[in-house]
C-alpha positions as CSV (number, residue, x, y, z in Angstrom):
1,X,4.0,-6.3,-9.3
2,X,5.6,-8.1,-5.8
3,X,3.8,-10.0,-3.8
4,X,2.9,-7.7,-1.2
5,X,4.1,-10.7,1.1
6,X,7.7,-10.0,-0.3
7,X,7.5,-6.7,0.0
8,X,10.1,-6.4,3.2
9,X,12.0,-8.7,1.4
10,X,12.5,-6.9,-1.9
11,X,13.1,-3.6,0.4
12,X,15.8,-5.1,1.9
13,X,17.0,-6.1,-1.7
14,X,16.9,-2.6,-2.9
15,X,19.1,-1.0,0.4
16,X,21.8,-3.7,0.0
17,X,21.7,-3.3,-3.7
18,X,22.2,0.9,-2.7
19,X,25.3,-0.2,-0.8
20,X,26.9,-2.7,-3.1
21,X,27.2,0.2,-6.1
22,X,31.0,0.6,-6.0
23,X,33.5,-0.9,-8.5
24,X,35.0,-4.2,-7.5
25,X,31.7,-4.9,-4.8
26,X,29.9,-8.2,-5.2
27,X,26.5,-8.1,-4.1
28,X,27.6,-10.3,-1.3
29,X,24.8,-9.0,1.2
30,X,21.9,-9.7,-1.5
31,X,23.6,-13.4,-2.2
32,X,23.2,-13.8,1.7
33,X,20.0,-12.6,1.5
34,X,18.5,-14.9,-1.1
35,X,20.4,-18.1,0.4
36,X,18.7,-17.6,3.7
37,X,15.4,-17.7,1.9
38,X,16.4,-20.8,-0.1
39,X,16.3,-19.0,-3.8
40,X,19.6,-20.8,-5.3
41,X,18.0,-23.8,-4.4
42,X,14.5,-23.0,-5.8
43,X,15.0,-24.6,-9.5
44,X,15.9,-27.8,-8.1
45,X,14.6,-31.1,-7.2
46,X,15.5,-33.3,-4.5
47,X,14.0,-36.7,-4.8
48,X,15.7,-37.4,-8.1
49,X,17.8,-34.6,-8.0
50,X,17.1,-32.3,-11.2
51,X,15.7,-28.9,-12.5
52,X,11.9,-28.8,-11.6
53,X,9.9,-28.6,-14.7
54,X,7.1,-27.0,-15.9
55,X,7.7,-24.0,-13.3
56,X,8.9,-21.4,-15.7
57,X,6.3,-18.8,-14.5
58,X,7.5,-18.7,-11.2
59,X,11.0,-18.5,-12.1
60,X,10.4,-15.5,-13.9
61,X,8.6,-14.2,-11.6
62,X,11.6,-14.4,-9.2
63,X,13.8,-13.3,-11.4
64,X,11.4,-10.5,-12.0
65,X,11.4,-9.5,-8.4
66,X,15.2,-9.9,-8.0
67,X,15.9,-7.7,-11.0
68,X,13.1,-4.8,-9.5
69,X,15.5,-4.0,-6.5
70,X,19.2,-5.0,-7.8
71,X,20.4,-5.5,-11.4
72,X,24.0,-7.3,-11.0
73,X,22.1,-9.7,-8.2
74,X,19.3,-10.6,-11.0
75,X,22.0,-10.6,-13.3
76,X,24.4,-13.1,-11.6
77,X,21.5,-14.9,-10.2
78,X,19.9,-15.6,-14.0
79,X,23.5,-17.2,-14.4
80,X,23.2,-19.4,-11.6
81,X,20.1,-20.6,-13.0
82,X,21.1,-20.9,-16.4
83,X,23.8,-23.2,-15.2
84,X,21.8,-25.5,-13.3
85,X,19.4,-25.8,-16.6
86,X,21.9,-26.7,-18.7
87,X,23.7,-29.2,-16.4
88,X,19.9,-30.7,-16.3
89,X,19.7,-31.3,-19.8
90,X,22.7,-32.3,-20.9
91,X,24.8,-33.6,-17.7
92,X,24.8,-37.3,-16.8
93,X,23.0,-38.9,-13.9
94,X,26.3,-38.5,-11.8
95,X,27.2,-34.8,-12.6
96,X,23.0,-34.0,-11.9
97,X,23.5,-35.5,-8.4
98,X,27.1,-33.9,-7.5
99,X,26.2,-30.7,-8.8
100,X,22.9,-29.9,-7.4
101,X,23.9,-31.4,-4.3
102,X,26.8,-28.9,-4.3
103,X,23.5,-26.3,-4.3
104,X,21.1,-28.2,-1.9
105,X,23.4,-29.3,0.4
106,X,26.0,-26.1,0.4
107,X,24.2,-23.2,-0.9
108,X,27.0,-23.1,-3.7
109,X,26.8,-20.3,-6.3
110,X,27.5,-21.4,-10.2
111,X,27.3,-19.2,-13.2
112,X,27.4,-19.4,-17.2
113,X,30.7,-17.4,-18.3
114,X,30.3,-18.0,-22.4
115,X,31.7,-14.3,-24.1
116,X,35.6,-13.9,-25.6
117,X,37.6,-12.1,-27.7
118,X,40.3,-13.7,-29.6
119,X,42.6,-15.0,-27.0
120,X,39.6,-17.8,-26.2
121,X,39.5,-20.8,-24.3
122,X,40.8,-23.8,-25.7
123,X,40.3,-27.2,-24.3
124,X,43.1,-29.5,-25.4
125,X,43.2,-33.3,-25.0
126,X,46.4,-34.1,-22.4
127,X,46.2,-37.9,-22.0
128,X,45.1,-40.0,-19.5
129,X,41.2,-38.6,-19.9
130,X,42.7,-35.3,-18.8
131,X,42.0,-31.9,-20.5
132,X,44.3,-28.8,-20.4
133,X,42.9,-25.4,-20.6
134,X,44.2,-22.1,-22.4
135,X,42.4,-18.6,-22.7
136,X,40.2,-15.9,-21.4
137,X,36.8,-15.5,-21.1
138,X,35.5,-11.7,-20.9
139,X,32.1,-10.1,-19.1
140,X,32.2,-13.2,-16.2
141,X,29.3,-12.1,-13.9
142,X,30.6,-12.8,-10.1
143,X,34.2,-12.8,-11.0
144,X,35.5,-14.1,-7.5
145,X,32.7,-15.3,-6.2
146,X,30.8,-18.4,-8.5
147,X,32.4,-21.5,-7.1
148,X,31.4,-23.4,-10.1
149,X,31.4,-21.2,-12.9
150,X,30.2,-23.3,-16.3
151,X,32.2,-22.0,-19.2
152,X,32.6,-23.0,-22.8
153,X,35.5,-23.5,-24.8
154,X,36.8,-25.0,-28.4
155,X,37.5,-28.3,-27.7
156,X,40.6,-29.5,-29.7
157,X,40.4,-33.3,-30.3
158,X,42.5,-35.4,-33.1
159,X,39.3,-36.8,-34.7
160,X,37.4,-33.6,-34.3
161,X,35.8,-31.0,-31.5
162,X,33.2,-28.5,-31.3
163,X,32.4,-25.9,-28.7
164,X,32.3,-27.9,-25.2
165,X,30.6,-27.1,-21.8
166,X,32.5,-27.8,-18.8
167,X,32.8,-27.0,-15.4
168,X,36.1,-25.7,-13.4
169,X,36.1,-27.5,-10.3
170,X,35.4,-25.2,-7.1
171,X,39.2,-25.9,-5.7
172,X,41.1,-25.1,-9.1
173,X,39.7,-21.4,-8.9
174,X,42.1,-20.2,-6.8
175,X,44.5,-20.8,-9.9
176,X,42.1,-18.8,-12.3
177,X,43.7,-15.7,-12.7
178,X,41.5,-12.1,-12.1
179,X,41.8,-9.1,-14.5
180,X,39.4,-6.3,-12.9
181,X,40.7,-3.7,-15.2
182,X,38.9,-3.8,-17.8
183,X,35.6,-4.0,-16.4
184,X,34.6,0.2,-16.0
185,X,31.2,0.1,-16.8
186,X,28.4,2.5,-16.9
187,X,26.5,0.6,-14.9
188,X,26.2,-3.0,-13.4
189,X,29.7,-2.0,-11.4
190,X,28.1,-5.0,-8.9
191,X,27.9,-7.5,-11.1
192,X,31.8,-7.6,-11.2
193,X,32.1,-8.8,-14.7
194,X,35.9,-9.4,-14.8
195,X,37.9,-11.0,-17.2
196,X,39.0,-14.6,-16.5
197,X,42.0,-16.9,-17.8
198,X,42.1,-20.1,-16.9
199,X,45.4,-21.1,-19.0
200,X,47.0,-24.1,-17.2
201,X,43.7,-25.5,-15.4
202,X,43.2,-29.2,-15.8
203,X,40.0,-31.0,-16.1
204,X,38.9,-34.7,-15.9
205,X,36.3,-36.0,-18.6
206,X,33.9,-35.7,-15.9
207,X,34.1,-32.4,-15.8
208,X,32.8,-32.0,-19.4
209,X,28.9,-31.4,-19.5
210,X,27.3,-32.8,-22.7
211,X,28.5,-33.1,-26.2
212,X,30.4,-30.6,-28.1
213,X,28.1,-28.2,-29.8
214,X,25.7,-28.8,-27.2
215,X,25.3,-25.0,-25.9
216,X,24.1,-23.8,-28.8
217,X,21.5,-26.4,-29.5
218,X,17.9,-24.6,-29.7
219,X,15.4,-24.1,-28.7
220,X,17.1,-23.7,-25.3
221,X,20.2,-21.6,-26.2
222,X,17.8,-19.0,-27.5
223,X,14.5,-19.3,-25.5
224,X,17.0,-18.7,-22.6
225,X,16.5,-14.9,-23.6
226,X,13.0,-15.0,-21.5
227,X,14.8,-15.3,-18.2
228,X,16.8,-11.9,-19.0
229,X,14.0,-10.2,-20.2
230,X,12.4,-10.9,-17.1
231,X,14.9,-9.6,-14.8
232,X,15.2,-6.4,-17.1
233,X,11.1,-6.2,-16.9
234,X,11.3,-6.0,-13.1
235,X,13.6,-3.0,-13.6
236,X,11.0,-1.1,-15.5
237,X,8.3,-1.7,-12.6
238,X,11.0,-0.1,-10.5
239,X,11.4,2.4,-12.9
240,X,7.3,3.1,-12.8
241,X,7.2,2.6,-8.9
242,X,10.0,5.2,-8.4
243,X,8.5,7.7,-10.7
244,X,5.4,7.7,-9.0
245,X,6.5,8.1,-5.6
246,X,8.8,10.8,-6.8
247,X,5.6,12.8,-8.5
248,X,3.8,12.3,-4.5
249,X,6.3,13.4,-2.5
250,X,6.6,16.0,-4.9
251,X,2.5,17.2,-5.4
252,X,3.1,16.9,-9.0
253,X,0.4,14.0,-9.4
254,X,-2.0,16.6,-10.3
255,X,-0.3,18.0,-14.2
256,X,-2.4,16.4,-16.9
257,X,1.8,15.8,-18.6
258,X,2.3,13.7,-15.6
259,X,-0.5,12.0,-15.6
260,X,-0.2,10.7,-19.6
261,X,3.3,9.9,-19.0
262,X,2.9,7.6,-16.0
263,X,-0.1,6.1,-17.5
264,X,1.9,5.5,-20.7
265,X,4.6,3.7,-18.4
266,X,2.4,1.7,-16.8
267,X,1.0,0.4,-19.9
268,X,4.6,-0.6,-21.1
269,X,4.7,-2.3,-17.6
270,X,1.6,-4.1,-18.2
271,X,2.4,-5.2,-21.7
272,X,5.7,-6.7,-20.5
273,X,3.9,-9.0,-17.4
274,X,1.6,-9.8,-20.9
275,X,4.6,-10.9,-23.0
276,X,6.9,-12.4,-19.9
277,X,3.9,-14.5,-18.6
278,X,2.1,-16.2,-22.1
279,X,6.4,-16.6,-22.6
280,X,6.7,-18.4,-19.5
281,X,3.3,-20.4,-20.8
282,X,4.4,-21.4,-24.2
283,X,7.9,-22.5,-22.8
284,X,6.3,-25.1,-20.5
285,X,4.0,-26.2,-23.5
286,X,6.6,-26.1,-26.2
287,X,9.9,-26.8,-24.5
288,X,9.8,-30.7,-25.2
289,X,8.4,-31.1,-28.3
290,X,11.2,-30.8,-31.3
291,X,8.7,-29.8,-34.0
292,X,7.7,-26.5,-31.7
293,X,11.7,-25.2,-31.3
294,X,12.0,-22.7,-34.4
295,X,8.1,-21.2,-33.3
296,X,9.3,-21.4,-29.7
297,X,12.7,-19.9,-30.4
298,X,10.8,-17.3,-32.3
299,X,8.3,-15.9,-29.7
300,X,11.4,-15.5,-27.0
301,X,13.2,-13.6,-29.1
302,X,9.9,-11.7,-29.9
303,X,9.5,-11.1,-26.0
304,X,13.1,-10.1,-25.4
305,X,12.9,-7.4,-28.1
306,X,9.5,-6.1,-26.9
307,X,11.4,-5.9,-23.1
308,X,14.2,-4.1,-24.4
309,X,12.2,-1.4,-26.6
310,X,9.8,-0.8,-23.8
311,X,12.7,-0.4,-20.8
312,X,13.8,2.0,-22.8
313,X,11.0,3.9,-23.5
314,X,9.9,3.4,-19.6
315,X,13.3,5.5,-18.9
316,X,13.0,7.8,-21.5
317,X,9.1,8.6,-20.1
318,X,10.3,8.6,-16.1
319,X,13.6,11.4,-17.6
320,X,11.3,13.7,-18.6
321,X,8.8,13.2,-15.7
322,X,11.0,13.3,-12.8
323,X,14.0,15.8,-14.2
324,X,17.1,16.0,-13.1
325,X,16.8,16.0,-9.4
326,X,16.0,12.3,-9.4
327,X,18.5,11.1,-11.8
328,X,21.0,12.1,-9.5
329,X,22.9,10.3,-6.6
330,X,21.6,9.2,-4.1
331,X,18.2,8.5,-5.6
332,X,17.2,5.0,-6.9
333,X,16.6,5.9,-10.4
334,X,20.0,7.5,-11.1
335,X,21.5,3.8,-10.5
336,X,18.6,1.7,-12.0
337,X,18.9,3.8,-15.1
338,X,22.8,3.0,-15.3
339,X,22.3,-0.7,-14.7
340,X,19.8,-0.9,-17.0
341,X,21.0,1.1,-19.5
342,X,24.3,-1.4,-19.5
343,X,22.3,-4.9,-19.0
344,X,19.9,-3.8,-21.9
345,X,23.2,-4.3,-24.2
346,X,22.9,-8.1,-24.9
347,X,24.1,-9.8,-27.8
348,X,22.9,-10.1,-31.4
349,X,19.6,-7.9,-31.2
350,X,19.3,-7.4,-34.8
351,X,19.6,-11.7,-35.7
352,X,17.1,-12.0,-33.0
353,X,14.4,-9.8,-34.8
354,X,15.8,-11.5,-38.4
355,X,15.0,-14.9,-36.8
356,X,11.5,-13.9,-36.1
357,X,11.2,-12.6,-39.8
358,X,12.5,-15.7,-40.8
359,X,10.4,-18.0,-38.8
360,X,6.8,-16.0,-39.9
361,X,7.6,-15.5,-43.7
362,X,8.4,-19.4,-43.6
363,X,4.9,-20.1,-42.7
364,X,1.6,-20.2,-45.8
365,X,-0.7,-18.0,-43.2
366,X,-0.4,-16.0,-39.9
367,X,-3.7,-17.2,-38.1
368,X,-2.2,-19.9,-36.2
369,X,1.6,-18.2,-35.9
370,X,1.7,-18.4,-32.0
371,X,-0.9,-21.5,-31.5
């Protein structure tokens, strides 16, 4: 649950995050919000300049408490952290110091933007070290608003290519052309997930971050899954903190029905903080040894598939306790249930669960799966 020490400041979250619900509205008060109190700078490092290690716990306990007052923020926040990771691990010394000094110094917002259909991006070799760019990228959280967006592309090279990270300069996005129209979601309206073509950009080679391939190398591409989960985890404690103060103000805390159903909310609650924590605990014990990645990548998917089954049930359990009344406007849970409803949809559920199969049938015993 929040710190009670955050308390005003997750309230103030939650009203901004009431007010930014419209269709084609950044969260642009919450963003505000969380500069002031220095969260886009958290992950970082000053003194060199890189992503703090060993600190996954708190992240996702940030990420947690982001999530339990507005979706889209924790949503386009996650991104900005996932960026900074992977500019971390596979950036050179010089794009670490430019970049996170873009963050320390300027409060600037960056994002992961990865999805497309089948007009992609392409990253073509132009001469003189230069790169051109043509394609779309689809579902890009903060659309308008990430001044250093890291996308992915195919690079197209005479002796070769992969898929390539790189990041589109903060100036060249005024050239990045908008499309808003396809974006008419359920929920997550704030998250302004547009589509994005960048056909006709130009990058240098020092805009390319890491080898080709590099995105997809594990156990981070996976075990990047946890940081979701959490923000989706602090959507179900807002689920069970809504329901309950619904049933109060109500005087239906006294109905036996009630009482099971909150309890078996809170339980799903309490098993997530379980899961999300000893997640957060293997990650810093496993992350950096190579021999750990396919149990590692394993266990997040585990925890990502246990956050997704019990949000749902969490909703499901708060439907039937609170009724109709609160899961219309204005009331909290009508708009937590939309956004979560939507963010729950993340990609390749099914060859997560397979991967976990695959990983414990691989293995002569089960007693020491997870040690």
């Amino acid at each position: 649950m929040t710190n009670p020490f955050l308390r005003p400041f997750v309230s103030q979250l939650k009203n901004f995050a009431t007010l930014s619900d419209l269709e084609g509205l950044f969260p642009r008060r919450e963003f505000e919000l969380l500069k002031d109190a220095g969260f886009l700078q958290m992950p970082l490092l000053k003194d060199p300049f890189a992503f703090a290690p060993l600190q996954t716990r708190r992240l996702l306990d940030i990420l947690k408490m982001i999530g339990s007052a507005s979706l889209p923020a924790g949503r386009i926040y996650e991104g900005h952290v996932n960026a900074l990771q992977l500019i971390d691990l596979f950036g050179s010394r010089s794009q670490k110091d430019f970049y996170f000094s873009e963050v320390l110094k300027n409060q600037s917002l960056f994002g992961v933007w990865n999805t497309q259909d089948g007009d992609g991006v392409k990253i073509k070799e132009a001469g003189n070290g230069q790169y051109l760019l043509e394609g779309s990228k689809n579902f890009c959280s903060g659309a308008g608003w990430i001044q250093w967006p890291l996308i992915t592309g195919e690079l197209i090279l005479k002796g070769g290519g992969g898929w390539q990270m790189c990041v589109i300069p903060a100036e060249k996005m005024k050239d990045v052309l908008v499309d808003s129209s396809v974006w008419k979601p359920l929920g997550m309206r704030a998250s302004v997930s547009y589509k994005m073509n960048f056909s006709g950009i130009v990058l240098d080679q020092k805009d390319l971050i890491g080898p080709p391939d590099a995105y997809y190398r594990q156990p981070y591409f996976s075990g990047g899954a946890v940081r979701f989960a959490a923000v989706q985890l602090g959507a179900a404690e807002a689920i069970l903190e809504e329901t309950h103060q619904f049933l109060r103000e109500n005087n239906r805390t006294d109905d036996p029905f009630q009482k099971v159903r909150t309890a078996e909310i809170a339980c799903l609650v309490e098993t997530g903080n379980l899961w999300i924590n000893r997640a957060a605990d293997i990650t810093d014990a496993w992350i950096w040894s190579p021999e750990q990645n396919e149990k590692l990548t394993a266990y997040i998917n585990m925890t990502r598939t246990v956050m997704n089954d019990l949000c749902l049930k969490s909703m499901q359990l708060s439907e039937r306790s609170v009724g109709l009344r609160a899961l219309m406007q204005p009331h909290p849970l009508e708009r937590i249930h939309r956004d979560l409803t939507t963010y729950l949809k993340q990609p390749g559920p099914d060859a997560a669960m397979a991967s976990v199969g695959n990983y414990v049938l691989g293995q002569k015993g089960i007693s020491t799966l997870w040690k």
